[in-house]
C-alpha positions in Angstrom: 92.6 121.6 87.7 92.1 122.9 91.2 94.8 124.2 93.9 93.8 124.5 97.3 95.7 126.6 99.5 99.0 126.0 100.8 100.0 123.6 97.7 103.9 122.6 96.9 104.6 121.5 93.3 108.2 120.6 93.1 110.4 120.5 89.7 108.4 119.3 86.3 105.2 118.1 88.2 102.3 117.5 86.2 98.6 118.3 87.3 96.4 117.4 84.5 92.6 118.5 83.6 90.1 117.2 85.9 92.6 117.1 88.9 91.6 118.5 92.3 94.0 119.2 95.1 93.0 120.0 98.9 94.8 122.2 101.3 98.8 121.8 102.7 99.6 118.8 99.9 102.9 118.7 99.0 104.3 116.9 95.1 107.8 116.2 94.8 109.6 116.4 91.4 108.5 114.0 88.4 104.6 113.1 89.6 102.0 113.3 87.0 98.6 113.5 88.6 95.4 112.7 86.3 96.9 110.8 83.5 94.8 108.2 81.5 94.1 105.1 83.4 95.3 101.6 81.1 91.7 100.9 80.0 91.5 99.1 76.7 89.0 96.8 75.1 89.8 94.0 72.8 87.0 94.1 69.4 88.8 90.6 68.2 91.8 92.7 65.8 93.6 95.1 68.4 93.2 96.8 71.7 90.8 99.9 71.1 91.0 103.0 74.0 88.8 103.5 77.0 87.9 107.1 77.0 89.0 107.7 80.7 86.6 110.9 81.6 86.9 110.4 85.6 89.3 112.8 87.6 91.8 112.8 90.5 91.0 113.8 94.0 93.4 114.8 96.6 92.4 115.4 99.8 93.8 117.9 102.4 97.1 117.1 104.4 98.9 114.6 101.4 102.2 114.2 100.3 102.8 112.6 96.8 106.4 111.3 96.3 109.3 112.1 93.3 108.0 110.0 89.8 104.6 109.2 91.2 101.6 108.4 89.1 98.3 108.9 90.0 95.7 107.8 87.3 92.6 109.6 86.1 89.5 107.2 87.0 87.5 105.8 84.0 84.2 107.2 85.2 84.7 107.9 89.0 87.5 110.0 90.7 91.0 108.4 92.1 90.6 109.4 95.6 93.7 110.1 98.3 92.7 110.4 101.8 93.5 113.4 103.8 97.1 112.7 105.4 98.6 110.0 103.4 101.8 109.7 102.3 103.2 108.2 98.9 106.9 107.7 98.3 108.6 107.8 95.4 107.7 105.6 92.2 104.6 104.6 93.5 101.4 104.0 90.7 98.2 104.1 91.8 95.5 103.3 88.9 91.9 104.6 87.4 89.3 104.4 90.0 91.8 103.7 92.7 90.3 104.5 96.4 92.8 105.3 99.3 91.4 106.0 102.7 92.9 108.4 105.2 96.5 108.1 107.0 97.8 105.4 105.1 101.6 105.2 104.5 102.4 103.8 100.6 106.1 103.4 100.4 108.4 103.2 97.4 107.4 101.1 94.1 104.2 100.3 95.2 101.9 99.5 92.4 97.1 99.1 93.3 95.6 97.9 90.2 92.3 99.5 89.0 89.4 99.3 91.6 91.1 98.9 94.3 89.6 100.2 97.7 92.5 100.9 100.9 90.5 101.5 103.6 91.8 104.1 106.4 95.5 103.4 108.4 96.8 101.2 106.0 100.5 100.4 105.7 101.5 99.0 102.7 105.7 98.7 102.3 108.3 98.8 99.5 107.5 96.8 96.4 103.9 95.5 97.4 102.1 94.8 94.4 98.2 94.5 94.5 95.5 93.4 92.0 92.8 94.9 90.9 89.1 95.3 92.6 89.8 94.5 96.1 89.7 95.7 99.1 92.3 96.5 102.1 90.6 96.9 104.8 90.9 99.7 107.6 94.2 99.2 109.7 95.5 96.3 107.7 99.7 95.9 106.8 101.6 94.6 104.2 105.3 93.7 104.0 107.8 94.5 101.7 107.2 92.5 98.3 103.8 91.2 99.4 101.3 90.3 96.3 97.9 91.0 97.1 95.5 89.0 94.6 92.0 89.7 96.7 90.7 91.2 100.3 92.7 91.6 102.8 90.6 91.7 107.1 91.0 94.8 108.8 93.7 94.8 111.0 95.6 92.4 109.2 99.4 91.8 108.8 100.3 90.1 105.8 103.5 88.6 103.5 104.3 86.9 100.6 103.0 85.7 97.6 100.6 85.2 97.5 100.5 87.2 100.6 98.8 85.5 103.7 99.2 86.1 107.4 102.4 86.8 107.9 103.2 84.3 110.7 102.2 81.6 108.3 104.7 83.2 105.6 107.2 83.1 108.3 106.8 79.7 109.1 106.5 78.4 105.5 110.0 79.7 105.4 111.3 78.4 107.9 110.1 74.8 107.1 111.5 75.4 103.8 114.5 76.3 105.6 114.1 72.9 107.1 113.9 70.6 104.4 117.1 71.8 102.3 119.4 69.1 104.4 116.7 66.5 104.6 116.8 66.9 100.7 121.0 66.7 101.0 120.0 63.6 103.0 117.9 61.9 100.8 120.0 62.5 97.4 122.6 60.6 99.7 120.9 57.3 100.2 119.8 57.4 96.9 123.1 57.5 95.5 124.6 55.0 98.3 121.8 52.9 97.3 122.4 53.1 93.6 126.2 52.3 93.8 125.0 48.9 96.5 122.7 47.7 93.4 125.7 48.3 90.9 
């Protein structure tokens, strides 16, 4: 592992083998940076090991929140970009690549693969497959699953997430139909009791 200069490591952090950390990065309590990425391989009678022989890269200006994980890549580094943030109990996987300034807020978990491009915002509980891409500038709201590429510049919702003014309305209109359902279990009662 490699320290660069100016390096915090709160209460029972762990920096594993093969982990490199830039300049002015601060790890709260509880992260473990470098363990193995989940890579398995079915031979038809049980789930054999990856060997996960990639590292972790942290760039210069980070800040890794409490219980954190940051997996090893399988070949590659995990990359963090200079000045981004992680809050607590978020996972990033193997081969994971996070551009710079982004803002990863609490349970977030980025499947194996996955590029974030520069600036992106992704909030509380956003869950995101694997081998996609986020691109540069892009947001997410709270709770938002993210099963494949996402524009730059993009503001998305839901699950699966999609523009988020579409999400909004798709509410609303749900919103909408709860007393027209009221409505129609009505007449089909009334209409039931005038055949009795």
């Amino acid at each position: 592992a490699m320290l660069g200069d100016d390096v915090v490591l709160h209460p029972r952090v762990v920096v594993m083998e093969g982990v490199a950390i830039g300049d002015r990065v601060v790890v709260h309590a509880g992260a473990v940076l470098g363990a193995d990425g989940f890579g398995y391989a079915f031979d038809g009678t049980a789930h054999r090991k990856i060997p996960q022989v990639g590292g972790v890269r942290i760039e210069d200006d980070v800040e890794i929140g409490a219980n954190s994980t940051i997996d090893r890549g399988s070949i590659s580094d995990t990359v963090i970009g200079a000045g981004t943030k992680l809050d607590n109990l978020v996972h990033i996987a193997h081969n994971v690549k996070i551009g710079k300034r982004c803002l990863i807020m609490a349970f977030v978990g980025i499947a194996g693969s996955t590029i974030v491009e520069d600036d992106v915002t992704l909030a509380g509980q956003t869950g995101i497959t694997g081998h996609c891409t986020i691109g540069a500038g892009a947001r997410a709201a709270a709770q938002s699953g993210i099963i494949g590429n996402i524009e730059r510049g993009a503001t998305v919702s839901g699950f699966p997430a999609r523009d988020h003014r579409e999400t909004i309305r798709g509410a609303a209109a749900l919103h909408r139909l709860t007393p027209i359902a009221r409505e129609l279990e009505k007449l089909v009662e009334r209409g039931r009791r005038e055949a009795e």
